[in-house]
N, C-alpha and C positions, 0 to 999 in steps of 0.2 A: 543578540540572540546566540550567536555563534562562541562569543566569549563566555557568556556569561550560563549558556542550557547546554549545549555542545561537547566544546571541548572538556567540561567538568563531569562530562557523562564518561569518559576515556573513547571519544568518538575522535580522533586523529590522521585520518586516512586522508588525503590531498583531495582527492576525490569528489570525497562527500563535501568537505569543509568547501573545496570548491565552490563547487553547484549551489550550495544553502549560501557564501555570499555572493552570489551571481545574481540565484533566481530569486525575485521580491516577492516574497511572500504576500504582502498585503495586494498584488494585484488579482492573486488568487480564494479571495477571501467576499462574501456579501459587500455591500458598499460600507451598507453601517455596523459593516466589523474593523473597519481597516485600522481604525486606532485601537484594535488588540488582539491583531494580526502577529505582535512575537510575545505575546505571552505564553508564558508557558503552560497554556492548558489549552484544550481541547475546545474546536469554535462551529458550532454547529451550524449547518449548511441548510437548515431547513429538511423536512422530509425525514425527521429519522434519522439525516447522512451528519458525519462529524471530518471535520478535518485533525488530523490528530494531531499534538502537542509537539513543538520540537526535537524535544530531548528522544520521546518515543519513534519519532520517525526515522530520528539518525541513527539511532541505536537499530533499529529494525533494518536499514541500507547497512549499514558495519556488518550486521552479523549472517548477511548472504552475500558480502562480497562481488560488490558487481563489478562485473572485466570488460572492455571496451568491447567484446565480442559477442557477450549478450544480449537473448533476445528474451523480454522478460512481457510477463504479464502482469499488467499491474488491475486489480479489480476492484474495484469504489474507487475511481480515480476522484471524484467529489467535481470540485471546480479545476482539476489539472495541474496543482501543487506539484505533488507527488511524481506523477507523470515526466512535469516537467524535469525535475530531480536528476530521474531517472536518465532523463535522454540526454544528460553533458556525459550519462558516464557509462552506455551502453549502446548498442550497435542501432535497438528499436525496441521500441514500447508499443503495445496492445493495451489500450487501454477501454475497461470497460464499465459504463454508469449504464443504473435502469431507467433512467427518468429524459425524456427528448429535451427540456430545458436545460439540464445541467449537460449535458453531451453537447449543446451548441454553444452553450458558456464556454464551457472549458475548450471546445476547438479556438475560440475566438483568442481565449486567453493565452493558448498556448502556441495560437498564430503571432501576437504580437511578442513573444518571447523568443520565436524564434525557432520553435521546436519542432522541425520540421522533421526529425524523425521518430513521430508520434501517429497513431493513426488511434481516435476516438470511435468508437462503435457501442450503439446503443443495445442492451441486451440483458437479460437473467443475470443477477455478479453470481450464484450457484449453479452456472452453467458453464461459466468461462465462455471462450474463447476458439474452441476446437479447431476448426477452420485453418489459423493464423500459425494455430503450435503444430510440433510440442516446444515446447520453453523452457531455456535455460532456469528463469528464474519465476516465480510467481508469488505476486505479492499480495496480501489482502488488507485492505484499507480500514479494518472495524475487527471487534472481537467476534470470534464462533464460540461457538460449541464443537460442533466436529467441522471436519471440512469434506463434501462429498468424495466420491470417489470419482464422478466425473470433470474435478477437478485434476485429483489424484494424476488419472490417466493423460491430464494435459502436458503435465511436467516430462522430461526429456532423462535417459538414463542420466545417474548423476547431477542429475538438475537440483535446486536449491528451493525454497518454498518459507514462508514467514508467516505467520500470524498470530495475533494476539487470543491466547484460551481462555475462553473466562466463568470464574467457578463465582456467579453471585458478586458481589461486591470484590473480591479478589479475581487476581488473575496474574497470566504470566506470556510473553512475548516466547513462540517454539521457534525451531529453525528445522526442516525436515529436508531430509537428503534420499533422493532415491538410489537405489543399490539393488541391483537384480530385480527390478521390477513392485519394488516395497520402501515405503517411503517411512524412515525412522525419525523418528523426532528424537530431539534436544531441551533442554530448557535453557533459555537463554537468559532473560530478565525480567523482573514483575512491569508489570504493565495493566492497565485497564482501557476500555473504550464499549462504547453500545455496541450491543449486538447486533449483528447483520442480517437481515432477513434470509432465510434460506441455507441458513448455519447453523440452525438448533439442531438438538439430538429430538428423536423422535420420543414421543410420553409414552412412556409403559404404561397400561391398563392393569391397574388390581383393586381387587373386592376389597 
């Protein structure tokens, strides 16, 4: 996976490459996924929820830069993939699913990995996490449309933010940085994934 979706993505950071051959993917995947657990596409979790594709996940970790001092939010953690990732290369992860089965999955999962500085809490993912931040980093696990503002307000001055845009069958991976209290996006790289509930743009009404 690492050789072959990774590195030919220009994802090179020690870091990352670390964590993804550390953490086993397939322990974090349904049962009857585990034989295509590193392919390169997207493996649905049931419920709407996707674990997303290698290449797009490391690409997404590359281009927010996590520092051993970070404290990130990661939102649709799904089964704890992601999560796990996170936590070889960051201070602490918030991690947050809406559903109580995949929030005991993924503690279990991410108890036998070792990741013990993860904490799973079940909750709204368009609510975040408020409580826990504000946060270095904040990661969304699925495509939006917008990202609320009461996410917005989670992130930390200077803090880092990622998610997947998506315009219909197209879309593109952002990176958004806050600066004086305004969070500027980037475009990073195309990307797709399902949309996440609670991430739509609101429908205009016309005659």
């Amino acid at each position: 996976m690492v050789d072959s979706q990774v590195r030919p993505s220009d994802v090179t950071k020690f870091p990352i490459i670390d964590a993804m051959l550390t953490v086993k993917r397939e322990n974090f995947v349904p049962a009857n996924k585990r034989a295509v657990a590193y392919m390169g596409e997207h493996i649905d979790l049931g419920g709407g929820r996707t674990m997303l594709d290698p290449r797009t996940l490391a690409k997404m970790l590359d281009a927010v830069n996590v520092d051993q001092q970070d404290i990130v939010l990661d939102l649709g953690c799904g089964l704890g993939y992601s999560s796990a990732l996170l936590a070889r290369m960051c201070e602490a992860v918030i991690a947050v699913e809406d559903d109580e089965t995949r929030v005991k999955e993924a503690e279990a999962r991410l108890a036998d990995a070792d990741a013990d500085n993860v904490a799973v809490i079940e909750g709204v993912l368009s609510e975040g996490a408020a409580k826990h931040g504000p946060y270095d980093i904040i990661f969304i696990q699925g495509a939006v449309e917008t990202v609320p503002e009461a996410i917005l307000d989670q992130l930390k001055e200077d803090g880092r933010i990622v998610a997947i845009f998506s315009a219909g069958a197209l879309g593109e991976a952002r990176v958004g940085v806050k600066v004086n209290g305004t969070v500027s996006w980037r475009m990073d790289f195309n990307a797709n994934a399902p949309l996440l509930a609670g991430f739509e743009k609101e429908k205009s009404f016309s005659l």
